[in-house]
HTML snippet that shows the backbone in 3Dmol.js (N, CA, C, O; Angstrom):
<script src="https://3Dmol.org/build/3Dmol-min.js"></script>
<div id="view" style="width:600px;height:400px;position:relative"></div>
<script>
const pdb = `
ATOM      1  N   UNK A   1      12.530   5.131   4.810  1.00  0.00           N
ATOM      2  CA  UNK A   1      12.524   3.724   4.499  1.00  0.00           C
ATOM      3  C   UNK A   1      13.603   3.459   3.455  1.00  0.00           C
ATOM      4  O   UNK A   1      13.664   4.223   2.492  1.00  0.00           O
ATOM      5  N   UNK A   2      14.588   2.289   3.576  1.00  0.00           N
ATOM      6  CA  UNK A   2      15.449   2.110   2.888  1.00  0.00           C
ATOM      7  C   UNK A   2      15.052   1.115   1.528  1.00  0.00           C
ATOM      8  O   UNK A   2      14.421   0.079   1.738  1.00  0.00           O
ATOM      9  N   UNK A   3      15.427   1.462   0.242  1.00  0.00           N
ATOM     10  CA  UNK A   3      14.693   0.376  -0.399  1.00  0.00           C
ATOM     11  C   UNK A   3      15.281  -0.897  -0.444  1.00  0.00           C
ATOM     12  O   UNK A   3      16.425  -1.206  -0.112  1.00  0.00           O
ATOM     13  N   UNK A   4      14.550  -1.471  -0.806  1.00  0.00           N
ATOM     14  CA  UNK A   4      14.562  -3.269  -0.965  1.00  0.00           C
ATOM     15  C   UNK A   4      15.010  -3.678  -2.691  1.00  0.00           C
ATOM     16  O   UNK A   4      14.454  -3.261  -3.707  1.00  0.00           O
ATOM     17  N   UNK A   5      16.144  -4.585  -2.594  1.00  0.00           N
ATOM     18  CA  UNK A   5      16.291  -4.819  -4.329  1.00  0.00           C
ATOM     19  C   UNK A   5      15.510  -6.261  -4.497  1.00  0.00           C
ATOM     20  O   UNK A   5      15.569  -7.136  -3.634  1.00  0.00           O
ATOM     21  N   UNK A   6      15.017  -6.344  -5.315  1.00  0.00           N
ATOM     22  CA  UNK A   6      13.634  -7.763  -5.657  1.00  0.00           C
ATOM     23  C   UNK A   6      14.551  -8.220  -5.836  1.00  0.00           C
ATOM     24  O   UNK A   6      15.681  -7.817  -6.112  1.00  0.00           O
ATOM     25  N   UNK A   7      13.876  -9.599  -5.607  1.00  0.00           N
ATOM     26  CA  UNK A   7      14.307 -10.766  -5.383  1.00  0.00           C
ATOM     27  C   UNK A   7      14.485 -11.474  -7.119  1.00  0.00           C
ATOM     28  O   UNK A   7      13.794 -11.080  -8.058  1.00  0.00           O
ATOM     29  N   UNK A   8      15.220 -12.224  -7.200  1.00  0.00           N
ATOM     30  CA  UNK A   8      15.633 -13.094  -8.497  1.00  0.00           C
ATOM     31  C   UNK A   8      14.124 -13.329  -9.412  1.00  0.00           C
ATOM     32  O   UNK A   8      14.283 -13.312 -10.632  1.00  0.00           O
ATOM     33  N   UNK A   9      13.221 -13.465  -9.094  1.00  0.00           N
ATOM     34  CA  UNK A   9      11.919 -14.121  -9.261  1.00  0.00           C
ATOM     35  C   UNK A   9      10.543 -13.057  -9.120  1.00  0.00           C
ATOM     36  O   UNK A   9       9.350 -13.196  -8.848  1.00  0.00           O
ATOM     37  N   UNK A  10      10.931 -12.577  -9.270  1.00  0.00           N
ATOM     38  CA  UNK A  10      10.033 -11.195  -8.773  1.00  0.00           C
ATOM     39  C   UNK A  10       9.399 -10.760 -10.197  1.00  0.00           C
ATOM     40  O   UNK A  10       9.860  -9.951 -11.003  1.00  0.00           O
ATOM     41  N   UNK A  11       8.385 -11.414 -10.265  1.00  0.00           N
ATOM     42  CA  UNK A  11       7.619 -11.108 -11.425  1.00  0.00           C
ATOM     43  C   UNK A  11       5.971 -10.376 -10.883  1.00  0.00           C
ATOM     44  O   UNK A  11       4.998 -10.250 -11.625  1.00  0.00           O
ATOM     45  N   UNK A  12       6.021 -10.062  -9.735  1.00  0.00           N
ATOM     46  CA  UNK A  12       4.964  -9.325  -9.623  1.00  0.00           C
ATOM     47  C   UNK A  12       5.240  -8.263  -9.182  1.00  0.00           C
ATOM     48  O   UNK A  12       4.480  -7.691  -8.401  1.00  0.00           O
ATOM     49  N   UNK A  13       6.168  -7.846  -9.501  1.00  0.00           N
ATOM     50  CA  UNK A  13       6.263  -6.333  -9.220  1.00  0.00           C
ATOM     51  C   UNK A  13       5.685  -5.284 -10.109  1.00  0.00           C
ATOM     52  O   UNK A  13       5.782  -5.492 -11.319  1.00  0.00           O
ATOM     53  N   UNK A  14       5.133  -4.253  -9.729  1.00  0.00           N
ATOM     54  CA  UNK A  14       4.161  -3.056 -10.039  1.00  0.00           C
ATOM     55  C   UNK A  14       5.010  -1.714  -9.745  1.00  0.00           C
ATOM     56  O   UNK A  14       5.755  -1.478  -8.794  1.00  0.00           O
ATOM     57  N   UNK A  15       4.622  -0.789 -11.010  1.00  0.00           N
ATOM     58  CA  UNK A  15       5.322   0.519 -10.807  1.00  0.00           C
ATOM     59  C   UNK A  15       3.957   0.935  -9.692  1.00  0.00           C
ATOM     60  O   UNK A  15       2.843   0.413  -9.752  1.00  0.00           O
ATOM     61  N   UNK A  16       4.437   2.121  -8.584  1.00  0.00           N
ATOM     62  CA  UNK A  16       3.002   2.748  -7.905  1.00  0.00           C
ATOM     63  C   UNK A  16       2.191   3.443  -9.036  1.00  0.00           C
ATOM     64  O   UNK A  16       1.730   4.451  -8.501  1.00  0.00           O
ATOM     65  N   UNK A  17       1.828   3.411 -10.200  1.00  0.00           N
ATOM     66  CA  UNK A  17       1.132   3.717 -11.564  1.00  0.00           C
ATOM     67  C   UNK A  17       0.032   2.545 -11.444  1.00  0.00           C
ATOM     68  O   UNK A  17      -1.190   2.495 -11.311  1.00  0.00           O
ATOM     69  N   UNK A  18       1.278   1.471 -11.578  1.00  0.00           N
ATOM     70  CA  UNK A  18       0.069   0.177 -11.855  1.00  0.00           C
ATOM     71  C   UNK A  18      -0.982  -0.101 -10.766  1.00  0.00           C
ATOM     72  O   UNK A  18      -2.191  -0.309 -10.878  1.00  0.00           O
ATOM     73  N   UNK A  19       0.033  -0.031  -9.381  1.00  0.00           N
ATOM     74  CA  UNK A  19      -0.226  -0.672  -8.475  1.00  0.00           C
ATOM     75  C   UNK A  19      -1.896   0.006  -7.804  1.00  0.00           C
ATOM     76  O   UNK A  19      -2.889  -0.456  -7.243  1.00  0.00           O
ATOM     77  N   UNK A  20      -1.453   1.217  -8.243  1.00  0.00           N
ATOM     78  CA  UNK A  20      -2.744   2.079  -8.096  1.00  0.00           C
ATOM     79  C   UNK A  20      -4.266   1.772  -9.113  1.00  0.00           C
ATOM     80  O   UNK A  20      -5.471   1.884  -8.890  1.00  0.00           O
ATOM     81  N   UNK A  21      -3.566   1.409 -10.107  1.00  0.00           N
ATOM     82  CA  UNK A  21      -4.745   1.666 -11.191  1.00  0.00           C
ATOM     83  C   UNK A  21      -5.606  -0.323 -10.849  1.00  0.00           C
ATOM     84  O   UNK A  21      -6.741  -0.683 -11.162  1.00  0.00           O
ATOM     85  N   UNK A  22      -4.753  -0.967 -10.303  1.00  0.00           N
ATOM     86  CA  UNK A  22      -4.629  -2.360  -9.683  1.00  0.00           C
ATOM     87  C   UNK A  22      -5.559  -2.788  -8.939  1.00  0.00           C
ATOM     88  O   UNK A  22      -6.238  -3.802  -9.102  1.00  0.00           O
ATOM     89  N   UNK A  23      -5.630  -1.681  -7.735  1.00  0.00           N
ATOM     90  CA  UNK A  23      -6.361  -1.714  -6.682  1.00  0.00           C
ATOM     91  C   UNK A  23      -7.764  -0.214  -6.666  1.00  0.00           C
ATOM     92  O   UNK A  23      -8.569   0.015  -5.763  1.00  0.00           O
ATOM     93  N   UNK A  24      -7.600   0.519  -7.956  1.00  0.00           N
ATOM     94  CA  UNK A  24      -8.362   1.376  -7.845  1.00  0.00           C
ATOM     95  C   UNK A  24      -7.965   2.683  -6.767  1.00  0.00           C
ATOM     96  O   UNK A  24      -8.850   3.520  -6.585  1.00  0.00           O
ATOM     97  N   UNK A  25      -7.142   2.791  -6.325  1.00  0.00           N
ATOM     98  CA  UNK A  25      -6.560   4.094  -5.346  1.00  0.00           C
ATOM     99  C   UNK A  25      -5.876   4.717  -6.086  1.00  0.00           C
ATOM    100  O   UNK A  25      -5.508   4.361  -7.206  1.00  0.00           O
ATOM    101  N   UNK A  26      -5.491   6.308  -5.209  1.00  0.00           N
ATOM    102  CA  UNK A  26      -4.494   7.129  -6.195  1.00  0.00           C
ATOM    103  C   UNK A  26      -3.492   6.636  -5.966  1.00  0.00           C
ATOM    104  O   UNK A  26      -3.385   5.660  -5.224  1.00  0.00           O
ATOM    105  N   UNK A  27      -2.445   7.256  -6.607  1.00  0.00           N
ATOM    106  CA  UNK A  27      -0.786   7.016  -6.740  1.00  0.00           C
ATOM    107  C   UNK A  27      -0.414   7.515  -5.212  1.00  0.00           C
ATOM    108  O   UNK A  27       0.307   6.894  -4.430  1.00  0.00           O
ATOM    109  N   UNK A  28      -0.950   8.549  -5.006  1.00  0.00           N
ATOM    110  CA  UNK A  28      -0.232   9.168  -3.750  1.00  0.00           C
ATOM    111  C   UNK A  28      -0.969   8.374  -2.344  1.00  0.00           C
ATOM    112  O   UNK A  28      -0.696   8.710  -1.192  1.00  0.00           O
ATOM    113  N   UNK A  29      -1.933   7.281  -2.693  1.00  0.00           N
ATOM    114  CA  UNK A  29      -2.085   6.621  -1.488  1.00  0.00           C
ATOM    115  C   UNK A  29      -1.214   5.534  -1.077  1.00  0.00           C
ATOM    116  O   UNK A  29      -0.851   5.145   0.033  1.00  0.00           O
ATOM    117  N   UNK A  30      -0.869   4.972  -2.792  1.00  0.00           N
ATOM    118  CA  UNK A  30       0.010   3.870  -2.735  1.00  0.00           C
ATOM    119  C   UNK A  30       1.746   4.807  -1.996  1.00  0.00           C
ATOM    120  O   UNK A  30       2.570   4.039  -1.499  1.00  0.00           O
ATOM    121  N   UNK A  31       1.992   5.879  -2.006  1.00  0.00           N
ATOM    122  CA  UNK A  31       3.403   6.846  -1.575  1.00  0.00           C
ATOM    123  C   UNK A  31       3.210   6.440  -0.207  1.00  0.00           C
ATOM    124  O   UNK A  31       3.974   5.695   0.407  1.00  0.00           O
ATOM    125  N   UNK A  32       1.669   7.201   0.452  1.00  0.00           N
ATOM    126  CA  UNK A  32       1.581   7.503   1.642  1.00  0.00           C
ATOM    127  C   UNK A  32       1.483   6.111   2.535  1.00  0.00           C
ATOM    128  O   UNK A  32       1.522   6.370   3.738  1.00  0.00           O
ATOM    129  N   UNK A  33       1.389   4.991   2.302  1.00  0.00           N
ATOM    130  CA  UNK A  33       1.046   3.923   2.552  1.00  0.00           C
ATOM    131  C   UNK A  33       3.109   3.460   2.613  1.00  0.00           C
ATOM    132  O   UNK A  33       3.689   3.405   3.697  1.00  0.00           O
ATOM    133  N   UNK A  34       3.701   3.248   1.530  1.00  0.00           N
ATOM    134  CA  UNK A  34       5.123   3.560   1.828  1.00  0.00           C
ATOM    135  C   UNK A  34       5.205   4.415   3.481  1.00  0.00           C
ATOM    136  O   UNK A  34       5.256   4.204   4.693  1.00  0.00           O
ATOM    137  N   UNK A  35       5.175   5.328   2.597  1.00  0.00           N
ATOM    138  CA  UNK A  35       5.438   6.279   3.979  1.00  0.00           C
ATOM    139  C   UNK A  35       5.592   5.835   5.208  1.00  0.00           C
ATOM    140  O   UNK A  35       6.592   5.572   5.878  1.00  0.00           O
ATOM    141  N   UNK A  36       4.023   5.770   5.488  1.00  0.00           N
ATOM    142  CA  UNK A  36       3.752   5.141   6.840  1.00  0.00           C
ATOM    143  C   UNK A  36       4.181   3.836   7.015  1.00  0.00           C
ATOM    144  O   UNK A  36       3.520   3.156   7.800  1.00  0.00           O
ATOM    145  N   UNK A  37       5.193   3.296   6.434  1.00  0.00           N
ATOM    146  CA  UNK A  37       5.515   1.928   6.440  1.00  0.00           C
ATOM    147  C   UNK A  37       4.527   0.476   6.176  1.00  0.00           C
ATOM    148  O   UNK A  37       4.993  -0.660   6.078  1.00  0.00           O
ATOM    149  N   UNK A  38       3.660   0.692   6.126  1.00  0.00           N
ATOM    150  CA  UNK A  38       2.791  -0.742   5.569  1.00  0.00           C
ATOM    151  C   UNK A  38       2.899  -1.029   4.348  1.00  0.00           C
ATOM    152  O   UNK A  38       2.134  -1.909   3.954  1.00  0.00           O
ATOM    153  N   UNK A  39       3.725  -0.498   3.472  1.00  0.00           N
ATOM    154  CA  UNK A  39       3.860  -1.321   2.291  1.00  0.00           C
ATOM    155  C   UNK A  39       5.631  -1.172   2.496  1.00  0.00           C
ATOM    156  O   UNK A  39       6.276  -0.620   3.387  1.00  0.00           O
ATOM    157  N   UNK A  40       6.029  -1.844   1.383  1.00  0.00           N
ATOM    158  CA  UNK A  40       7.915  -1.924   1.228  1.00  0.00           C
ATOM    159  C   UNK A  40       7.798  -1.735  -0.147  1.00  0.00           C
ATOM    160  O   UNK A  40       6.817  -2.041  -0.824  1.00  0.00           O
ATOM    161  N   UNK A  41       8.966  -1.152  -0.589  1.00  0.00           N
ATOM    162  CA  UNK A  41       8.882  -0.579  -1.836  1.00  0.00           C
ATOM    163  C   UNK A  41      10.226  -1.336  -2.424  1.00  0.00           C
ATOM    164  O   UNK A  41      11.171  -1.479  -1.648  1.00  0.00           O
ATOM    165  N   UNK A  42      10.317  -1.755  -3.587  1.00  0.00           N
ATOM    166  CA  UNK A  42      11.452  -2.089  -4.459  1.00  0.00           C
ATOM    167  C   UNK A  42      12.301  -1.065  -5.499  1.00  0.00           C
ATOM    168  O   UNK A  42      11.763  -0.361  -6.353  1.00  0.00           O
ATOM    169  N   UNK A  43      13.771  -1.144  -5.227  1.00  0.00           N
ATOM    170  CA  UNK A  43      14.400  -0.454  -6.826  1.00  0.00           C
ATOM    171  C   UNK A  43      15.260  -1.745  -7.267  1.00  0.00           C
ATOM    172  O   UNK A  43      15.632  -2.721  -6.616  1.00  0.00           O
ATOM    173  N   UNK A  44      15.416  -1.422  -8.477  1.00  0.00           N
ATOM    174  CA  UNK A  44      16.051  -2.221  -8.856  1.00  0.00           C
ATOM    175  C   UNK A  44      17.684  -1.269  -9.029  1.00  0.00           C
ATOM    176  O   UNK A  44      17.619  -0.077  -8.727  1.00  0.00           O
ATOM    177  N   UNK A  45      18.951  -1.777  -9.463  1.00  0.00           N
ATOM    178  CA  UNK A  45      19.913  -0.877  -9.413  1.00  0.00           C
ATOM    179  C   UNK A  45      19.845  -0.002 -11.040  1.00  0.00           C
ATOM    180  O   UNK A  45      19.561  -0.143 -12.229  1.00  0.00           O
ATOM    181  N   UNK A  46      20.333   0.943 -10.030  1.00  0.00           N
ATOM    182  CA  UNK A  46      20.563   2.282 -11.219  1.00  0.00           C
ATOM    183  C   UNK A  46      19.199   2.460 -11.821  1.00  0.00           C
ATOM    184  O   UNK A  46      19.170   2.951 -12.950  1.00  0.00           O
ATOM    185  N   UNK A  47      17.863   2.079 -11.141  1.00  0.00           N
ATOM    186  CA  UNK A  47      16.782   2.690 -11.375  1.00  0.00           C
ATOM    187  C   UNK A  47      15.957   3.497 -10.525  1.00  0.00           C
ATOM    188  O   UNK A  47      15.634   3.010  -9.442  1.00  0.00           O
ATOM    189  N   UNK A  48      15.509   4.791 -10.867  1.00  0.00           N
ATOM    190  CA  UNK A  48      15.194   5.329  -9.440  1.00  0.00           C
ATOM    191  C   UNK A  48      13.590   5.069  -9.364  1.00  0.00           C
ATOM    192  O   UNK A  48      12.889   5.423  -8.417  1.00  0.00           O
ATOM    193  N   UNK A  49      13.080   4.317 -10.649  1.00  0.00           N
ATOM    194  CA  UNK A  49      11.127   3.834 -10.138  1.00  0.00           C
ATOM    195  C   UNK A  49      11.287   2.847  -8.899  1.00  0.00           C
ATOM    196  O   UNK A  49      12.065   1.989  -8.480  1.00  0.00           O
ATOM    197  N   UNK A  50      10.318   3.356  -8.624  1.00  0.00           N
ATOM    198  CA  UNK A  50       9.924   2.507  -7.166  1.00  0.00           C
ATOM    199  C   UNK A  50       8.361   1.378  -7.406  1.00  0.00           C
ATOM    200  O   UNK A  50       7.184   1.592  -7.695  1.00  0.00           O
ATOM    201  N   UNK A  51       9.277   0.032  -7.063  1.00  0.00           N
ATOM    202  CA  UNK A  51       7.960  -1.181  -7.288  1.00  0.00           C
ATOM    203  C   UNK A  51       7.281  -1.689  -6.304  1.00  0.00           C
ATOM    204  O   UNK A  51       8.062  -2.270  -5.550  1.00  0.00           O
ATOM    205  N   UNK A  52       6.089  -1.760  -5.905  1.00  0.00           N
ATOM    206  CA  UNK A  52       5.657  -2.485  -4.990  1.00  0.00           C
ATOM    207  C   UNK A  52       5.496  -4.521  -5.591  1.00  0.00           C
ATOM    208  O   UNK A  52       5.483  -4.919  -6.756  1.00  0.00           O
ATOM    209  N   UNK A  53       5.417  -5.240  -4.514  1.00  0.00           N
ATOM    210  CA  UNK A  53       4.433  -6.771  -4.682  1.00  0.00           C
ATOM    211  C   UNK A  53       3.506  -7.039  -4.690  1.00  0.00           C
ATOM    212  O   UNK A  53       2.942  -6.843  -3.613  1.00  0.00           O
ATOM    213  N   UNK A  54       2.787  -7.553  -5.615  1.00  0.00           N
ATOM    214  CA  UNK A  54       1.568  -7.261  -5.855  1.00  0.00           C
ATOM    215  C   UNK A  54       0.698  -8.304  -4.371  1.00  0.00           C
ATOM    216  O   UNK A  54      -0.518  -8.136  -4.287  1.00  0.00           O
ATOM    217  N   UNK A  55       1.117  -8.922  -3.713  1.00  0.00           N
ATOM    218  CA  UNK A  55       0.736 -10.031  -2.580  1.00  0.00           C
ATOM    219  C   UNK A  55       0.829  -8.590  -1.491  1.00  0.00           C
ATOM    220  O   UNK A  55      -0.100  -8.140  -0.820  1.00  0.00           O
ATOM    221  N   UNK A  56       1.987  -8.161  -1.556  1.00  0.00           N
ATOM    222  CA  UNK A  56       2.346  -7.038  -0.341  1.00  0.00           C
ATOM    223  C   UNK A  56       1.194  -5.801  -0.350  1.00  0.00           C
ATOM    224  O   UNK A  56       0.731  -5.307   0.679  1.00  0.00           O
ATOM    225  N   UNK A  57       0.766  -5.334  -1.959  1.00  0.00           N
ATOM    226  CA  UNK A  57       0.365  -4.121  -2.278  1.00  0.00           C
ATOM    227  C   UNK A  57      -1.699  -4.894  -1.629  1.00  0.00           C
ATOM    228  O   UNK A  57      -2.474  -4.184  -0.989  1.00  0.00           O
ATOM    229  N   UNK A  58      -2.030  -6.368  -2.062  1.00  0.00           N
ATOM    230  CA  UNK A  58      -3.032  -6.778  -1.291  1.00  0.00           C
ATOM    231  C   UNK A  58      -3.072  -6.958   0.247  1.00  0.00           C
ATOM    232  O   UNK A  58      -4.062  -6.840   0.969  1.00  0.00           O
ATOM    233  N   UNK A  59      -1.953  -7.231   0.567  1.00  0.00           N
ATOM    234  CA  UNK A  59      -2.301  -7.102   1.680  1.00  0.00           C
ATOM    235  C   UNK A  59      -2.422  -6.242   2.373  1.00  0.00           C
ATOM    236  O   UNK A  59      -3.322  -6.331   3.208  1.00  0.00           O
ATOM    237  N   UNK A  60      -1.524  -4.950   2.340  1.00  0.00           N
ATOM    238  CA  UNK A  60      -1.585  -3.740   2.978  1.00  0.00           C
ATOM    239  C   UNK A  60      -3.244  -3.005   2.263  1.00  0.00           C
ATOM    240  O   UNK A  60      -3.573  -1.945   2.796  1.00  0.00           O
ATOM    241  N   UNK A  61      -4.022  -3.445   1.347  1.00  0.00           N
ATOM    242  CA  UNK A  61      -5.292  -3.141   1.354  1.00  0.00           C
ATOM    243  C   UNK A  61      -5.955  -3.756   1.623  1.00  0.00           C
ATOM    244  O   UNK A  61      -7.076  -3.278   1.452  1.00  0.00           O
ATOM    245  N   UNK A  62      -5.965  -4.871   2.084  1.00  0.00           N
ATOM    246  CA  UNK A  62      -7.089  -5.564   3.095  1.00  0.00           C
ATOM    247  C   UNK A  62      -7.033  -5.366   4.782  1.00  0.00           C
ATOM    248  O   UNK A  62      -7.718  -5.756   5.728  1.00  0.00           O
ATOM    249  N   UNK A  63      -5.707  -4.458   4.592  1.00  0.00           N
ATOM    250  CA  UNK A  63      -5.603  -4.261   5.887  1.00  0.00           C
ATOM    251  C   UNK A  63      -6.415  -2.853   6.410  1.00  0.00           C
ATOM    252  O   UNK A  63      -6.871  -2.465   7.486  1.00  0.00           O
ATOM    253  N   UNK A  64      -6.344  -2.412   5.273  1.00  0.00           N
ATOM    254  CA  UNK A  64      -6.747  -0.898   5.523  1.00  0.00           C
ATOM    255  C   UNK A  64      -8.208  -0.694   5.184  1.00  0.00           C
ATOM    256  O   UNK A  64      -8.830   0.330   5.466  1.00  0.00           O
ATOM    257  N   UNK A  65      -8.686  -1.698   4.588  1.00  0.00           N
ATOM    258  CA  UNK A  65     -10.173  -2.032   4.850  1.00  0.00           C
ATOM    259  C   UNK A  65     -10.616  -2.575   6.022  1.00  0.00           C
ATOM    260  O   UNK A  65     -11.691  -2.187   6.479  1.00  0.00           O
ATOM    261  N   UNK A  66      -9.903  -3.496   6.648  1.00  0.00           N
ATOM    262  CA  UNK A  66     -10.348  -3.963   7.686  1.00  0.00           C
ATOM    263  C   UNK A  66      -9.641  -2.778   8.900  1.00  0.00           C
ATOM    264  O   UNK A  66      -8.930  -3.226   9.800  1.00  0.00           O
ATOM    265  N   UNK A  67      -9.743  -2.231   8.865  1.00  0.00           N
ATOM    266  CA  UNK A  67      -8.696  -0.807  10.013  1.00  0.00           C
ATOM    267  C   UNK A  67     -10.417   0.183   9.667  1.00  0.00           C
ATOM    268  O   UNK A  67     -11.037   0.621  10.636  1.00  0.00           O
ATOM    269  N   UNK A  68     -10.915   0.378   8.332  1.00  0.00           N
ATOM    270  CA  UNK A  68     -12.030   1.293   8.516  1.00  0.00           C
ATOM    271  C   UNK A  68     -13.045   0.770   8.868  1.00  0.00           C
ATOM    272  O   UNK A  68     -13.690   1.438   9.675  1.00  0.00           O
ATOM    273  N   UNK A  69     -13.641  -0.586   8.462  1.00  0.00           N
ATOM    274  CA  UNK A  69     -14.601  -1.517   8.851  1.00  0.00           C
ATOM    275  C   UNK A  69     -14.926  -1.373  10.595  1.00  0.00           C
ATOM    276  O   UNK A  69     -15.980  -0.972  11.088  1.00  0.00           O
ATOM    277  N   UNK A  70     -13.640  -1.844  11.365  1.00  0.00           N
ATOM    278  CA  UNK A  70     -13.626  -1.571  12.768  1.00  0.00           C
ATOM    279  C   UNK A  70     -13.772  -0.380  13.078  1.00  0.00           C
ATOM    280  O   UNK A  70     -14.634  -0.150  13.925  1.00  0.00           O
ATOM    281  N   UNK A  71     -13.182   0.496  12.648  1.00  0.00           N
ATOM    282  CA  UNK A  71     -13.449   2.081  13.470  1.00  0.00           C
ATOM    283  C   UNK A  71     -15.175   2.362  14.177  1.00  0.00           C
ATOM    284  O   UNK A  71     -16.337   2.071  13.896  1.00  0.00           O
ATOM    285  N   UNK A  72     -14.588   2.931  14.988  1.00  0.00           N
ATOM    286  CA  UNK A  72     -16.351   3.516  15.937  1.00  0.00           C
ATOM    287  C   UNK A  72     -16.755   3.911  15.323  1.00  0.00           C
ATOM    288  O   UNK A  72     -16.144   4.536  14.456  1.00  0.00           O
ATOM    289  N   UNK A  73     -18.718   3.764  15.376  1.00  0.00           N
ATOM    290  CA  UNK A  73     -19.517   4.450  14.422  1.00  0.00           C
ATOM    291  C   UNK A  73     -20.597   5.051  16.090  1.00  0.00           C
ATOM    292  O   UNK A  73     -20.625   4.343  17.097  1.00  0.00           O
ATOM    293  N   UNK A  74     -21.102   5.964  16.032  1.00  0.00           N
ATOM    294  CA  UNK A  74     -22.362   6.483  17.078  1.00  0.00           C
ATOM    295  C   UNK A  74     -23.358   5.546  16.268  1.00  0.00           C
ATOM    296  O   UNK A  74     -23.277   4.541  15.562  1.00  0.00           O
ATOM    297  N   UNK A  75     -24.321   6.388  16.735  1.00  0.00           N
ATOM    298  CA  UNK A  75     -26.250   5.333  16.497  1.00  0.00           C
ATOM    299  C   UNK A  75     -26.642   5.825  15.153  1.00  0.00           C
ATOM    300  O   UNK A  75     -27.781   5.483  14.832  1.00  0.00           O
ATOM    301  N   UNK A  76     -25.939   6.602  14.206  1.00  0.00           N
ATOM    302  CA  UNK A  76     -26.046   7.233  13.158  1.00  0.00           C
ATOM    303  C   UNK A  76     -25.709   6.712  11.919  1.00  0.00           C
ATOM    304  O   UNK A  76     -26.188   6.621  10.788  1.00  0.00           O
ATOM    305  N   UNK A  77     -24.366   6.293  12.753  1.00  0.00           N
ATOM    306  CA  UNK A  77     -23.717   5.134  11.359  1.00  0.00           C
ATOM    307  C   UNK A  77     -22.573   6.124  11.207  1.00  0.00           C
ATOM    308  O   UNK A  77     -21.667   5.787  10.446  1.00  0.00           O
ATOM    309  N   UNK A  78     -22.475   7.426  11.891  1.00  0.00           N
ATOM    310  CA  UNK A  78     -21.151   8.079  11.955  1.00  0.00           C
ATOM    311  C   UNK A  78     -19.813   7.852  12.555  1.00  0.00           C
ATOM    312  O   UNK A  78     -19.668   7.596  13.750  1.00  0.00           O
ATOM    313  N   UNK A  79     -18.996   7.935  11.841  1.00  0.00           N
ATOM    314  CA  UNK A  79     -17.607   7.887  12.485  1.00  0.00           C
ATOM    315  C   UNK A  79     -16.920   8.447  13.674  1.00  0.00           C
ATOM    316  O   UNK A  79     -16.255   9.445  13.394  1.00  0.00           O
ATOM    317  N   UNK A  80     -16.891   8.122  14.815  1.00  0.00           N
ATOM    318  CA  UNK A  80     -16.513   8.323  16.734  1.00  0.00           C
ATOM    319  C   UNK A  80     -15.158   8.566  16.420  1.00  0.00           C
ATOM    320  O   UNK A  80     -14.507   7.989  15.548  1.00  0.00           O
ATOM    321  N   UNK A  81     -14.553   9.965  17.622  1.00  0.00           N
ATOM    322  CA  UNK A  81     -12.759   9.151  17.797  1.00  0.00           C
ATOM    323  C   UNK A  81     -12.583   8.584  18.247  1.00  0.00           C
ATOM    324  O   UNK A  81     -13.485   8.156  18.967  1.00  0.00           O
ATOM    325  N   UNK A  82     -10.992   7.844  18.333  1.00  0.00           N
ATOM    326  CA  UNK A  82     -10.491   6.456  18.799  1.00  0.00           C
ATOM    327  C   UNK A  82     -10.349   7.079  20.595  1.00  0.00           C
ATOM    328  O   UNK A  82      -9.802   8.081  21.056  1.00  0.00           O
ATOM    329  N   UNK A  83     -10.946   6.206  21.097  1.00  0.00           N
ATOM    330  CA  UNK A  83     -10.806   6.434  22.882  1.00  0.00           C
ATOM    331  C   UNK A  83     -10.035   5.467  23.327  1.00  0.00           C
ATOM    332  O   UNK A  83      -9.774   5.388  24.527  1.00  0.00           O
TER     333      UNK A  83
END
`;
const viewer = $3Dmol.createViewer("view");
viewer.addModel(pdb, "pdb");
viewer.setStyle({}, {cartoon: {color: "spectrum"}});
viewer.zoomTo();
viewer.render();
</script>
């Protein structure tokens, strides 16, 4: 993923430190979430921290609540694979 330089106005940007401690997840979910592309990450120049949006960093966790919410459960209340 290539980074993104914020925008003029960009006052909600979060180091993945904050963004984590923000939403209650680790640091390396807020990486892996990069990773897999559902979040976009910011640098600014000649800095190598990486910022998420704090609108972007909610939404990619309401998404991923609503992604476990749906998953198959059997008559148990256990978790099925995806068919």
């Amino acid at each position: 993923m290539v980074p993104r330089s914020p925008d003029e106005a960009a006052h909600d940007l979060y180091t993945l430190s904050a963004a984590a401690k923000r939403i209650r997840k680790r640091r390396a979910t807020i990486r892996a979430w990069i990773q897999q592309g559902l979040l976009d990450y910011y640098q600014r120049e000649g800095d190598h921290t990486k910022y998420v949006k704090l609108s972007e960093l909610q939404a990619a966790y309401r998404n991923r609540l609503t992604a476990l919410r749906s998953r198959p459960r059997d008559d148990d209340g256990r978790f099925t694979p995806w068919t």
